[in-house]
C-alpha positions as CSV (number, residue, x, y, z in Angstrom):
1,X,-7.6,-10.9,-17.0
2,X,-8.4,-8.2,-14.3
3,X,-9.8,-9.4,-11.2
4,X,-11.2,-6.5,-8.5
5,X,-11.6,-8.0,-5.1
6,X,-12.3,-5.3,-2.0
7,X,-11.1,-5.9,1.4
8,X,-10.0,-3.2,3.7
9,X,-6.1,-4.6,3.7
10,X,-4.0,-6.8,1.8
11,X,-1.6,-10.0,2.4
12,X,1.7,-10.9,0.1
13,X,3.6,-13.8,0.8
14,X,7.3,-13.7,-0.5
15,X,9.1,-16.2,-0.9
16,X,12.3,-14.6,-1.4
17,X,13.8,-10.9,-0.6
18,X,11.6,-8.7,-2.5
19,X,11.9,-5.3,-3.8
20,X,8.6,-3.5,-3.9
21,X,8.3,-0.4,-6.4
22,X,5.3,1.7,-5.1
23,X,4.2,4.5,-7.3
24,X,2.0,6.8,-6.1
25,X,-1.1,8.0,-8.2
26,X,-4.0,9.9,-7.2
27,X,-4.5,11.2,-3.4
28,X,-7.0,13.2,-1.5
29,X,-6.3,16.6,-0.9
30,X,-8.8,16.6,2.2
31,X,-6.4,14.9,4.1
32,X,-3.3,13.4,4.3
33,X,-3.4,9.5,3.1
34,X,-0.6,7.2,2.9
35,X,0.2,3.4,2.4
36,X,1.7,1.1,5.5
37,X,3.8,-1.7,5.1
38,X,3.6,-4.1,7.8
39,X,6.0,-7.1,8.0
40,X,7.5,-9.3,11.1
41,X,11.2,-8.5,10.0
42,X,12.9,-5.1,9.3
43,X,12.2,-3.6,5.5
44,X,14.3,-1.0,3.9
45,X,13.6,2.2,2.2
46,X,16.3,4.7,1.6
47,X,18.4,4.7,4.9
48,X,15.4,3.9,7.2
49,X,14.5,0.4,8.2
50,X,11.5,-0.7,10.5
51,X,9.2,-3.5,10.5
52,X,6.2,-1.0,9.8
53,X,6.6,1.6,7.6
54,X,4.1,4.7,6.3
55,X,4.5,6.3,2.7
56,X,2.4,9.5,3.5
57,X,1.3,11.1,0.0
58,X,2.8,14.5,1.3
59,X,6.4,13.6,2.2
60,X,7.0,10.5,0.6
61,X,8.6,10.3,-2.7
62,X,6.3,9.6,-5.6
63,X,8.0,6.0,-6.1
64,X,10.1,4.3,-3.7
65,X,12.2,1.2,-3.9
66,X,11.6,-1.2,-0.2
67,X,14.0,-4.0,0.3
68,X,10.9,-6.7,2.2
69,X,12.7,-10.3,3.6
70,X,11.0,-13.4,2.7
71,X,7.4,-13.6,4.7
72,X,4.3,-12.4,5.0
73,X,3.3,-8.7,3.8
74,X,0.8,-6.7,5.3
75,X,-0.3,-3.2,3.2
76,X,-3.4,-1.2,4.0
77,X,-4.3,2.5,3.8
78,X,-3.5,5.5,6.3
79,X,-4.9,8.9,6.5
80,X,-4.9,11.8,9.3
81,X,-7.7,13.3,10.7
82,X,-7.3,15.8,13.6
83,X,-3.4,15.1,13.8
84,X,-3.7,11.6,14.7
85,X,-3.1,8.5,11.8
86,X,-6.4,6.5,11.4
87,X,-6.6,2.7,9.5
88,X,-9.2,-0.2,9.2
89,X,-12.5,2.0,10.4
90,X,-15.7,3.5,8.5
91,X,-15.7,2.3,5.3
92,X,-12.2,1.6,4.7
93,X,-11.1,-0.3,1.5
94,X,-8.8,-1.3,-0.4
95,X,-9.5,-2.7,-4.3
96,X,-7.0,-4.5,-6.1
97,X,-6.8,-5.1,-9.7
98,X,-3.8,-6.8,-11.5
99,X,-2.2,-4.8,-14.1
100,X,-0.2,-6.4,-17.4
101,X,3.3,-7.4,-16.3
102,X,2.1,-8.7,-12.8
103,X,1.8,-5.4,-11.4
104,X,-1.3,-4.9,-9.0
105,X,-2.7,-1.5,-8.7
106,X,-4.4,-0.7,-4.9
107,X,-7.2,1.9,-5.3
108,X,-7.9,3.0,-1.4
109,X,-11.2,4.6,0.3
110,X,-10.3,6.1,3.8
111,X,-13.2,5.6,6.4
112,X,-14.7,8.9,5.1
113,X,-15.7,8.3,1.7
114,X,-17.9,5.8,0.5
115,X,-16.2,2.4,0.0
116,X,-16.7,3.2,-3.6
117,X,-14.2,6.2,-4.4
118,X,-10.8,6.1,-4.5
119,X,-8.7,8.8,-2.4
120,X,-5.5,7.3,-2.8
121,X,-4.3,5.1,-5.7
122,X,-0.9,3.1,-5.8
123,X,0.8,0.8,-7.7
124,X,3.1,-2.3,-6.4
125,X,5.5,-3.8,-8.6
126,X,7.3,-7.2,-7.5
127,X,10.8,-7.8,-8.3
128,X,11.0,-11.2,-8.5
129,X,7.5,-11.0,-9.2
130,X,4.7,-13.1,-7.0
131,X,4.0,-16.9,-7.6
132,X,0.7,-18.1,-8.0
């Protein structure tokens, strides 16, 4: 079953340490966009580990492996405008739809374009997958 809700950001409890696959799909070539990771305790990608972190469609990898503790996991869409990082405004959004195998793809709008379009698209894959 594929069920599309639309918020402007998105919560994950864990209940265990997670590792969170995010491939990249589509992205706007108007501007830079990106995913953020938010989470009260330190995540790990790579060597780099910070309790917020950005995966910015021109520098980050097209998939990347984060190491997220046990707790609550805050994603939402980035973009840049004018060489600053904007989130949350205009019209914003964030639809996700779950995939076969438990995966959940994010299809984001940045505060330019109407709710309706997509400018970035990722997918997050669970390892162990979510309950319930």
């Amino acid at each position: 079953m594929n069920d599309t809700t639309r918020q402007r950001s998105r919560e994950y409890t864990l209940t265990a340490t997670t590792t969170v696959t995010i491939r990249r799909g589509i992205h706007s070539d108007q501007r830079d966009q990106g995913i953020l990771l938010r989470h009260r305790r330190p995540m790990t990608v790579g060597d780099v580990s910070a309790r917020e972190l950005v995966l910015w469609s021109t520098t980050a990898p097209i998939e990347a492996e984060v190491t997220v503790p046990p707790g609550a996991l805050m994603v939402w869409n980035v973009w840049r405008d004018n060489g600053a990082m904007h989130a949350l405004l205009g019209d914003a959004e964030i639809r996700e739809t779950e995939l076969p195998g438990g995966a959940l793809m994010l299809e984001c709008s940045d505060g330019f374009a109407p709710s309706e379009s997509t400018d970035l698209r990722v997918e997050l894959r669970f390892d162990p997958p979510l309950s319930g």
